[in-house]
C-alpha positions in Angstrom: -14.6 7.1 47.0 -11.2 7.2 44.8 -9.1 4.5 44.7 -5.7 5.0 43.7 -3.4 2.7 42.4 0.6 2.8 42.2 2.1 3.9 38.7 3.6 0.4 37.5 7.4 1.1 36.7 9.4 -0.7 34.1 12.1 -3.0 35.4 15.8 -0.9 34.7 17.7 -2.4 31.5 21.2 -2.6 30.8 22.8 0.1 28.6 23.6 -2.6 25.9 19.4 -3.7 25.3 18.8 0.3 25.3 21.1 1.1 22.7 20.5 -1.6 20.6 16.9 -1.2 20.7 17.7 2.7 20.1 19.5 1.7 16.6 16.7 -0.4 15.9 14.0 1.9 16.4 15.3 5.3 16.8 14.4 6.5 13.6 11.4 6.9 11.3 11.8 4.9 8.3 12.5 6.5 5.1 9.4 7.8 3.4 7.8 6.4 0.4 6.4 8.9 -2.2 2.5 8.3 -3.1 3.5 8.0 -6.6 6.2 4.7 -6.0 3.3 3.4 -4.0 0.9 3.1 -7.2 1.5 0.6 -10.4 -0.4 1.2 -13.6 -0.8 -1.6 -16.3 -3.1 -2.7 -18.6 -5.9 -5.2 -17.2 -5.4 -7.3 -20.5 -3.6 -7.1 -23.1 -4.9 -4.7 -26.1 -6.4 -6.2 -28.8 -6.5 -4.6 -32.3 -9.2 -6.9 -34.1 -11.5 -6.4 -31.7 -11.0 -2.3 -31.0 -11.5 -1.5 -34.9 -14.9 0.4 -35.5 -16.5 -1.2 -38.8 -19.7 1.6 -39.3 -21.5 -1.3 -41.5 -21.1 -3.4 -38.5 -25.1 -2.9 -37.6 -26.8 -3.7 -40.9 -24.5 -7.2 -41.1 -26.1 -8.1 -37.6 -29.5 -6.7 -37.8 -29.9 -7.0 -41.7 -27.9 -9.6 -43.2 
């Protein structure tokens, strides 16, 4: 057995609420471009001392 229920209906609003609401949410926002959505930096900041390549390095740990 069915039982059917009434559609609920929304209660009438003035014309003043409708339009206001309409200005509010009428439109889509504007649309924000994957690349404005993404920030690239540096994790730290880039240290020259420590990014120099010394080949000798090895045999002043390992032999010295």
């Amino acid at each position: 057995m069915t039982h059917r229920t009434e559609a609920r209906r929304a209660p009438r609003e003035t014309d003043g609420a409708a339009a206001s609401r309409h200005d509010r949410y009428g439109t889509l926002p504007e649309r924000i471009r994957p690349q404005d959505m993404v920030e690239t930096r540096p994790a730290t900041t880039p240290d020259p001392a420590r990014d120099t390549y010394n080949p000798d390095e090895w045999l002043i740990r390992y032999c010295g």
